[in-house]
N, C-alpha and C positions, 0 to 999 in steps of 0.2 A: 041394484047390484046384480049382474049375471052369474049364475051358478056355474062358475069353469072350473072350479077346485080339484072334481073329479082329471082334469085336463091338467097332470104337472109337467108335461114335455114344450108347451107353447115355447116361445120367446115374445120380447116387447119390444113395438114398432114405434115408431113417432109417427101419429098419424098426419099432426098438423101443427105448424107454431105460426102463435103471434104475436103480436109487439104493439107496442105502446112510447110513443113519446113526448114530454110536453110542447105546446106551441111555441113557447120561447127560444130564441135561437140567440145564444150566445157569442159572437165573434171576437176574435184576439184584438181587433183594435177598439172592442169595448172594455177589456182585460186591459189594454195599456192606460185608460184613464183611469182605473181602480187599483193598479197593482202596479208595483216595480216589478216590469217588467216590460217585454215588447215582442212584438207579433215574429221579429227576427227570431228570438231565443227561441220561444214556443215552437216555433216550425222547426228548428234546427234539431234540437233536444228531444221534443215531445212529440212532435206531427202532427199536432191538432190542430182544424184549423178554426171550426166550429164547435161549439157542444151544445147538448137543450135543458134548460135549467126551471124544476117547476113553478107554478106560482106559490106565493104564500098561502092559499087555502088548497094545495095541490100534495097530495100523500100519497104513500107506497098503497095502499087500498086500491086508491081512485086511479091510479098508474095501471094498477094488478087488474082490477076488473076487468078493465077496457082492452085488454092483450088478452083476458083471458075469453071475453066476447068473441075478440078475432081471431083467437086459435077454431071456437067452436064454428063462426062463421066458414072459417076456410075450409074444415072440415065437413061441412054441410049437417052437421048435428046442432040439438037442443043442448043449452049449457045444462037445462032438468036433467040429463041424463048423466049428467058428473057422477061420477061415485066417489070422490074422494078428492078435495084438494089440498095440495102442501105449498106452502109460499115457503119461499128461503128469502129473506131478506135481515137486515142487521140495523135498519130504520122505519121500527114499525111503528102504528098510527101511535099506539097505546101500549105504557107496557103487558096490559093484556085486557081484552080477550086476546088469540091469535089475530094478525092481522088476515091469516084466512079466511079467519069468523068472517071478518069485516067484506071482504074481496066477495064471498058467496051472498053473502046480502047485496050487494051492489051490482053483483052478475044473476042474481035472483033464482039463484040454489037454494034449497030445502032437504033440512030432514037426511045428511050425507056428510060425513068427518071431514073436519079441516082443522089444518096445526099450523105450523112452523117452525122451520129450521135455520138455525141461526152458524152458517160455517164460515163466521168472518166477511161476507158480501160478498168478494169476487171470485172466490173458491166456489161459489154456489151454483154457477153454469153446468159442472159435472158433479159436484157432492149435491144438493137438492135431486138432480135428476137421478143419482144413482138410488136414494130413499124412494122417488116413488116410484122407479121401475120394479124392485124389491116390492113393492105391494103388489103391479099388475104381474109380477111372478110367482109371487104367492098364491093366483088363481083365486082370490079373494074378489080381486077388484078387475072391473074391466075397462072401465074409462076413467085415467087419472090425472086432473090438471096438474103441473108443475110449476108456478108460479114465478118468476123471477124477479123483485121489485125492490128498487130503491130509492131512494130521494137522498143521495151523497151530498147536493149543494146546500141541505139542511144543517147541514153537521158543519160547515168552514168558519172559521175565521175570518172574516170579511177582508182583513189586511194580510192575511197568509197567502202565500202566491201558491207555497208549494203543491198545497193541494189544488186552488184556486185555476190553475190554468189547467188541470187535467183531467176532472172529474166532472159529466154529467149526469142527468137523471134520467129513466127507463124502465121500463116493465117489458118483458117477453113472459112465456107460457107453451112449455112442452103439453101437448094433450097426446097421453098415452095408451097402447090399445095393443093387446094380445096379437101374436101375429106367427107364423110357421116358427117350430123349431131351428136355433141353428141360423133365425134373421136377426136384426134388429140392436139393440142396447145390450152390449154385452156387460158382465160386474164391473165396477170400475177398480182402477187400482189408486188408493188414496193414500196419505200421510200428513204429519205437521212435525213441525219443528220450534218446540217451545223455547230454544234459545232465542228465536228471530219474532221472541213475542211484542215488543215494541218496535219492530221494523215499521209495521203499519198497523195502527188503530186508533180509537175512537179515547183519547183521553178526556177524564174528569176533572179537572180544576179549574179555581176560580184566575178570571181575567178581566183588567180594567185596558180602557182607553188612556189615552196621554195625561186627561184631564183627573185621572182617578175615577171614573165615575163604572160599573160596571158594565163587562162586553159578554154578551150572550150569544149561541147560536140559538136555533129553533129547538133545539135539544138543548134547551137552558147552557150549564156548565160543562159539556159535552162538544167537544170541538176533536176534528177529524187530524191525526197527525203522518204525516209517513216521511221516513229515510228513503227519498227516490233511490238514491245511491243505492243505499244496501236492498229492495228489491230488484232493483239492477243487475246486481252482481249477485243476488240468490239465483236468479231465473235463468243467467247464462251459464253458470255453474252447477246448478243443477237438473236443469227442466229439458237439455238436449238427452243426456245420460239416461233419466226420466222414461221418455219417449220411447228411447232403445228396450228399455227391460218390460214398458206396457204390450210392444208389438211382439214382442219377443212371447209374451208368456200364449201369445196365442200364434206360433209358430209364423210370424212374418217379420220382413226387415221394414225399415222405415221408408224402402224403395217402392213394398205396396201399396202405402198410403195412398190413396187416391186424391183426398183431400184433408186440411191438417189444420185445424182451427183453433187458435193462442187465445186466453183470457186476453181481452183489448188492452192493456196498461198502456202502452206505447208503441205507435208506429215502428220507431225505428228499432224499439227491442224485437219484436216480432221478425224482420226480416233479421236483425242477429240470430235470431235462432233457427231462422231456415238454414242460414247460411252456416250455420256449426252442424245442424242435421245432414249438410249433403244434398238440401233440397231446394228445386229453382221457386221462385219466388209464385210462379203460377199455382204453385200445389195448394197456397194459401190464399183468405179473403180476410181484410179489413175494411172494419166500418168506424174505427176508434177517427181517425181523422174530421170524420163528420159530425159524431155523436159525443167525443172525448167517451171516457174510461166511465162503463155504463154498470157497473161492479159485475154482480153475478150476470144480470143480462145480454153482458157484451157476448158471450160466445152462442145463445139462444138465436141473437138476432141476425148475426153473421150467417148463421143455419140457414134462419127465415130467407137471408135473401139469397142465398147458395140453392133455397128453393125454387126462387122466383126467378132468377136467371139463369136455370138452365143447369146448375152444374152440378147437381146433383145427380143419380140415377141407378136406378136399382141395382143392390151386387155391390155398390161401391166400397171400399173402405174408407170410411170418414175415423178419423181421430179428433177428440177433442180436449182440449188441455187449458186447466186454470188455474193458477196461484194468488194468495195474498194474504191476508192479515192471517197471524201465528204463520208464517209461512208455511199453511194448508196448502198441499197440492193435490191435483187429482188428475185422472187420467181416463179415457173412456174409448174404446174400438166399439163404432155403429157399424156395423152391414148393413146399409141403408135399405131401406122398404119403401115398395111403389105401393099403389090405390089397389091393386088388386092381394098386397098380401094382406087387405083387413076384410073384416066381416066374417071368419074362418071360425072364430067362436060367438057370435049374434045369438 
């Protein structure tokens, strides 16, 4: 842990993010032999046209490591030099240790805190992130992995379509790091709405098959539930307005957004809501199509490749924005940071 405490004017950069996802690659015309349903609907409705679904001896851990390996890789650091990691995830190994415990053993960290934060799954992409930038702002911490991980295809119903056609599994990993005042992650602006608290979640009760006999998921009596509909109509009804009052509290219109990145739920919701923002469809990137709806991770990895292709670049204004279970939303304005805003407190 670096001693920057003395230092409370920094801000906090993303140095590097990584991702993880499993080998299995799921397509919709393997979803029309399992499910009523057909590769037509799915495209039309959801956008997806692939997802990657883990194996059975494959967990949020073993997801989480390996993303957080490649955040340290890309960044050209030791994972030893972590100070601190948080996993947000809502399918962890065990109900406890933390599955961070787990993730730092596996990424072969020592002797440095890790927890986790549980904000519903796919609120996680900006609530997890906004917890551990609050640490590397504290001047406490200097390098803080951020962890994204979950394993959603654990939790289905094997004869549920609803979830079944939309939800894949993933790990990303913000690795965060002190950086000029005035760059970088700025507070986020969050909320929930406990009315919309069975819109989407992870219901407990008991289920049998036709024949009587009992249906489990991997999480025993624990099966994944959600009202597409009503996230539907939370996200276009609330989440453009949303937008308006996050840009706003930091004196911009949603015209300077440079770039504008939607938790993945669905293709074709995301482009609704460029198109209520006012905004041409370029300002945005989706990876839901190819990965399905990757919970917290979807808005990590969409980063990742906004990095790899070119489109990010320092100064920019990135937005990033995530909804879902208790209909948690969150909100976050990056100034994005290049290679040379790090190393300024080493």
């Amino acid at each position: 842990m670096a001693d920057i405490a003395s230092n409370n004017t920094h801000g906090v950069g993303i140095r590097a993010i990584g991702g993880h996802l499993p080998d299995r690659v799921v397509t919709n015309a393997e979803l029309e032999e399992r499910l009523d349903t057909t590769d037509a609907w799915i495209s039309e409705f959801i956008g997806v046209r692939t997802r990657r679904w883990s194996a059975p001896d494959e967990w949020s851990s073993d997801l989480g490591a390996a993303a957080l390996l490649d955040a340290c890789e890309r960044a050209g650091v030791s994972p030893e030099t972590v100070d601190l990691v948080v996993c947000g995830t809502y399918t962890p190994d065990n109900l406890i240790p933390a599955t961070a415990v787990a993730i730092m053993g596996k990424a072969g960290i020592q002797n440095v805190p890790g927890f986790d934060v549980n904000t519903g799954g796919c609120p996680g992409g900006t609530w997890a992130l906004d917890v551990g930038a609050k640490y590397v702002a504290s001047g406490a911490y200097r390098r803080v992995a951020v962890v994204l991980a979950d394993v959603s295809t654990k939790t289905f119903d094997p004869q549920d379509r609803t979830v079944g056609v939309i939800f894949g599994d993933g790990a990303a990993c913000y690795l965060l790091e002190p950086v000029e005042a005035g760059k970088g992650v700025t507070s986020a602006l969050l909320r929930s709405d406990p009315t919309a608290y069975t819109t989407a979640y992870v219901k407990r009760e008991k289920r049998t098959w036709a024949d009587g006999t009992p249906k489990q998921s991997a999480f025993g009596d624990n099966f994944a539930h959600m009202h597409g509909r009503g996230v539907r109509d939370f996200a276009l009804d609330r989440i453009p307005g949303f937008v308006e009052e996050l840009v706003k509290t930091h004196d911009l219109s949603v015209d300077d957004i440079d770039l504008i990145v939607f938790h993945q739920a669905n293709y074709h919701l995301i482009h609704l809501l460029m198109e209520k923002l006012g905004l041409p469809a370029d300002r945005t990137m989706t990876n839901v199509q190819k990965y399905g709806n990757t919970s917290g991770a979807g808005v990590p990895l969409v980063l990742r490749e906004a990095m790899d292709t070119g489109r990010l670049r320092p100064g920019a204004n990135v937005v990033i924005v995530s909804f879902g279970a208790g209909m948690s939303h969150g909100g976050t304005l990056i100034r994005w940071t290049g290679d040379d805003d790090f190393g300024l407190f080493a």
